[in-house]
LOVEX-518834 format. One record per residue (C-alpha): residue in one letter; y, x, z; residue number from 1. Coordinates in Angstrom, 2 decimals. Example, Ala and Ser with C-alpha at 12.3 -4.5 7.8 and 13.67 -1.06 7.14 Angstrom:
BEGIN
<residu->A; c2->-4.50; c1->12.30; c3->7.80; num->1>
<residu->S; c2->-1.06; c1->13.67; c3->7.14; num->2>
This chain:
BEGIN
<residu->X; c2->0.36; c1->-11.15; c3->-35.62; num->1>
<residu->X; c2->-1.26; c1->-13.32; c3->-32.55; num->2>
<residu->X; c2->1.10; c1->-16.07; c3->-31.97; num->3>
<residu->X; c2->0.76; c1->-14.45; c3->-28.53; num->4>
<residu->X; c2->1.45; c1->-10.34; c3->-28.63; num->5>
<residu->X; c2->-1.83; c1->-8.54; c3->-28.24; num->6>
<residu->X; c2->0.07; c1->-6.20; c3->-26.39; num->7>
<residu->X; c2->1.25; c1->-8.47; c3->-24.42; num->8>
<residu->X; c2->-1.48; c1->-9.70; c3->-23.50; num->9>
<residu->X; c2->-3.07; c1->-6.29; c3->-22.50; num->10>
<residu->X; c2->-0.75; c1->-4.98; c3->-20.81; num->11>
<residu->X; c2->-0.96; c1->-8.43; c3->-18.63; num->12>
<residu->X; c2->-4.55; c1->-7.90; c3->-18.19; num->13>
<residu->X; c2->-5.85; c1->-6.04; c3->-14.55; num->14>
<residu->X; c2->-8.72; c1->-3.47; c3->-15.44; num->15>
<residu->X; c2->-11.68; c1->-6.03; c3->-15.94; num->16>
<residu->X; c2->-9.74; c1->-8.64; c3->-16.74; num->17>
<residu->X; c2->-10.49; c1->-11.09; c3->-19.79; num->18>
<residu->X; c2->-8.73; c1->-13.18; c3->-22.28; num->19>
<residu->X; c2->-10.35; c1->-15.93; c3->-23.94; num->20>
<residu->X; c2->-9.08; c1->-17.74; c3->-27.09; num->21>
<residu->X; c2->-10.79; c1->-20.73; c3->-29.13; num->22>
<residu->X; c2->-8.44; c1->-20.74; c3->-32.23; num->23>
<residu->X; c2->-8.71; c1->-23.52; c3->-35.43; num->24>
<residu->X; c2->-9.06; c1->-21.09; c3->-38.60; num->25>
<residu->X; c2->-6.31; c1->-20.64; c3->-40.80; num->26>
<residu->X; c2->-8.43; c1->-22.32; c3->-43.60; num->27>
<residu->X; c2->-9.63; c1->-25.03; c3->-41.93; num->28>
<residu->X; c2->-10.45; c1->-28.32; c3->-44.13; num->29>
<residu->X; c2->-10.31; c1->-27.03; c3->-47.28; num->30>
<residu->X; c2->-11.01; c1->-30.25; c3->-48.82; num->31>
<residu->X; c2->-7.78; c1->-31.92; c3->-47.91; num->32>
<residu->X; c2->-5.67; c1->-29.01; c3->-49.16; num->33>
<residu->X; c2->-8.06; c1->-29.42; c3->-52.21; num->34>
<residu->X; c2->-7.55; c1->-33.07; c3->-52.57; num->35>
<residu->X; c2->-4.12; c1->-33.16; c3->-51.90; num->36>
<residu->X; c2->-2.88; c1->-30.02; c3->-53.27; num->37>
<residu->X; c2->-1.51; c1->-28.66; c3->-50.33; num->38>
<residu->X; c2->-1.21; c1->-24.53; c3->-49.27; num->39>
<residu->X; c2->-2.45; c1->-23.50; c3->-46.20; num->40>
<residu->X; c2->0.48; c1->-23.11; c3->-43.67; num->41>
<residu->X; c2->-1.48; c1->-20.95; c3->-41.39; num->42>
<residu->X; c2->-3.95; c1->-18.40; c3->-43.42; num->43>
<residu->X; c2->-3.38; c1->-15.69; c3->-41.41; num->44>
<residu->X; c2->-5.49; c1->-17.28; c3->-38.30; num->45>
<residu->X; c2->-8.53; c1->-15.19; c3->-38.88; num->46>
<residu->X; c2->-11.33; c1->-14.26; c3->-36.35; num->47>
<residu->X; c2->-11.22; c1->-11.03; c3->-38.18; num->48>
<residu->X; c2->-7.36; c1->-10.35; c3->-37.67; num->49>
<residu->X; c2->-7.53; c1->-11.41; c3->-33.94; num->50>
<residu->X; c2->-10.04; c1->-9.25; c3->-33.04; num->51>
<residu->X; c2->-8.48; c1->-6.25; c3->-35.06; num->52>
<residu->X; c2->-4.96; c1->-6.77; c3->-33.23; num->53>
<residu->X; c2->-6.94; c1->-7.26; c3->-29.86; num->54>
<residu->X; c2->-8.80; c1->-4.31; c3->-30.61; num->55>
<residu->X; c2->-5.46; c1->-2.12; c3->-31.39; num->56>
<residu->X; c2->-3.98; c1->-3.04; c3->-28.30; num->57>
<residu->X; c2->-6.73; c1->-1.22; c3->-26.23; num->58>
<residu->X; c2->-8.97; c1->-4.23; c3->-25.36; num->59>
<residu->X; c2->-12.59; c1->-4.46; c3->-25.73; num->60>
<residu->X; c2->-13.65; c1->-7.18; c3->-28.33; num->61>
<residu->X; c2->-16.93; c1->-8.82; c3->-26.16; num->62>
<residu->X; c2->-17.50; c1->-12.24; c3->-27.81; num->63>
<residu->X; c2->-16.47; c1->-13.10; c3->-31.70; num->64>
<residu->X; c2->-17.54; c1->-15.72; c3->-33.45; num->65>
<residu->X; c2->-16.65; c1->-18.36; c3->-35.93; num->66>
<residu->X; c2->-18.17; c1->-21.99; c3->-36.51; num->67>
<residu->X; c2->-18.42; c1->-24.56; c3->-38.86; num->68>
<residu->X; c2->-18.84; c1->-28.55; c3->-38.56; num->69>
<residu->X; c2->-18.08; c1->-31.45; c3->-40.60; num->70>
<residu->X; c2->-15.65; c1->-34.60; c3->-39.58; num->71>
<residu->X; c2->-16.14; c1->-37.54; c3->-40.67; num->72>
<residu->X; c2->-14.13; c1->-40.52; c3->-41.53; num->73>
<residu->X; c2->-15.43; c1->-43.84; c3->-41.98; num->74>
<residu->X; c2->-13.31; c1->-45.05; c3->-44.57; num->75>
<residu->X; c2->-9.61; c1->-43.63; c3->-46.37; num->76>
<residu->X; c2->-7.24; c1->-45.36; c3->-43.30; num->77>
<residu->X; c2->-9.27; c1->-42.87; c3->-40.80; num->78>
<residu->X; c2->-8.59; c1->-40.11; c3->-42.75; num->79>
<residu->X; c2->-4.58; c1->-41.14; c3->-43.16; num->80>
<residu->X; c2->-4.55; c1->-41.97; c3->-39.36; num->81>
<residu->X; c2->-5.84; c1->-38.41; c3->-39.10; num->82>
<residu->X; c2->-3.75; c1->-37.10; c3->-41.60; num->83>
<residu->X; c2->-0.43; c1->-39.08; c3->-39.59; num->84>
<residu->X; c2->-1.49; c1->-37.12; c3->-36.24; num->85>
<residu->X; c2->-2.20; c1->-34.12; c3->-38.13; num->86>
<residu->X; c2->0.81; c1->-32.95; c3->-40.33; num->87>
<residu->X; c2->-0.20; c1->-29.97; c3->-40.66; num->88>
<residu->X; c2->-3.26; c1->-30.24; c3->-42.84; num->89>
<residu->X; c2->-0.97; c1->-32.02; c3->-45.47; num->90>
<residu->X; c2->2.55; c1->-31.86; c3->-44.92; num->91>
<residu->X; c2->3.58; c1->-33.22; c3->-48.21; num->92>
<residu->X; c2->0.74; c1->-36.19; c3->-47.96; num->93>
<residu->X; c2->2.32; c1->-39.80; c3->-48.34; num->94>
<residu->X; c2->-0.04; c1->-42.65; c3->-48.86; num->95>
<residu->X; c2->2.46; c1->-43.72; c3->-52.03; num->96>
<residu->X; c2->2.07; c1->-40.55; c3->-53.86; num->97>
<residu->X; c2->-1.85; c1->-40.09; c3->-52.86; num->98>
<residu->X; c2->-2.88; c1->-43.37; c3->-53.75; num->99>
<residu->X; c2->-5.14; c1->-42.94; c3->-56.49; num->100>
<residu->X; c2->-7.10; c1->-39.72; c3->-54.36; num->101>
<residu->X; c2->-7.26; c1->-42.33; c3->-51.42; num->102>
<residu->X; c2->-8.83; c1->-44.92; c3->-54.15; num->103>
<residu->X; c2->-11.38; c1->-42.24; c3->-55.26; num->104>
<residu->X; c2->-12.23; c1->-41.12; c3->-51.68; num->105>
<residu->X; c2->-12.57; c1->-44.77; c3->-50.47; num->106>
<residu->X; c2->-15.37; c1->-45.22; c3->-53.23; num->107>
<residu->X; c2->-17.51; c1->-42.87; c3->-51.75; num->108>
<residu->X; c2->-17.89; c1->-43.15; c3->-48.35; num->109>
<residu->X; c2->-18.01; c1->-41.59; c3->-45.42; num->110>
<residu->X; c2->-15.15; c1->-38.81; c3->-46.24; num->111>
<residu->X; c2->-16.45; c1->-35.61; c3->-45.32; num->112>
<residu->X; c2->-14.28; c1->-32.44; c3->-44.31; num->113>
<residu->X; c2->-15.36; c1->-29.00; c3->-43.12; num->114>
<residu->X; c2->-13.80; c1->-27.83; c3->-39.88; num->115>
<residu->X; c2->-13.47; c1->-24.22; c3->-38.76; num->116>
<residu->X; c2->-12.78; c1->-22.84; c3->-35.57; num->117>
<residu->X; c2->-13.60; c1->-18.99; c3->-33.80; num->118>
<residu->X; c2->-13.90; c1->-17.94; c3->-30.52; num->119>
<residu->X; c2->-12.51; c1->-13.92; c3->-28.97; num->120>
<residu->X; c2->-13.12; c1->-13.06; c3->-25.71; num->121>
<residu->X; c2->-11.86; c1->-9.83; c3->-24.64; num->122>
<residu->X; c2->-12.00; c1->-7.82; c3->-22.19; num->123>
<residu->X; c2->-9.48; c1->-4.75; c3->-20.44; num->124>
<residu->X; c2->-12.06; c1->-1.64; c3->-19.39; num->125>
């Protein structure tokens, strides 16, 4: 389910009227799930199950599409700073218990991680 109700959000709309959503995907960074062996708290975020529940609530799917980019941290304390404003990624992350993954990824710098994101923009007829 949307964390806002699709039906909601049609029933809101005027004839014409459009909503517009830029959502991060449900599996976005896979390498710090990877590297610290964390589940994805959010896998249901999907371009494909927006648009179906936007769909089934009577609006008109106009724009979908999903993107990919990398971030990039300099060096391991960037990518803990990150990780400290962004809980989410790696809930379970400490820098005690991590240590020897921060060691590895400090060796081979810049850290790389994929980012995902997808755009709906919808539309009532």
């Amino acid at each position: 389910m949307l964390e806002r109700d699709a039906r909601e959000i049609a029933r809101a709309l005027s004839p014409g009227g459009r909503f517009l959503t830029q959502q991060v995907d449900g599996h976005d960074a896979p390498e710090i799930h990877e590297w610290f062996g964390e589940d994805y708290l959010y896998p249901h975020v999907t371009l494909e199950r927006y648009a179906r529940e936007l769909e089934g609530a009577g609006l008109r799917i106009d724009v979908a599409d999903e993107w990919e980019g990398t971030m990039v941290f300099d060096d391991a304390e960037a990518l803990v700073t990150y990780l400290a404003l962004v809980p989410w990624d790696a809930p379970g992350f400490t820098v005690d218990e991590h240590a020897e993954v921060l060691a590895e990824l400090a060796s081979r710098r810049p850290i790389r991680v994929k980012q995902r994101r997808f755009r709906v923009y919808a539309s009532k007829p």
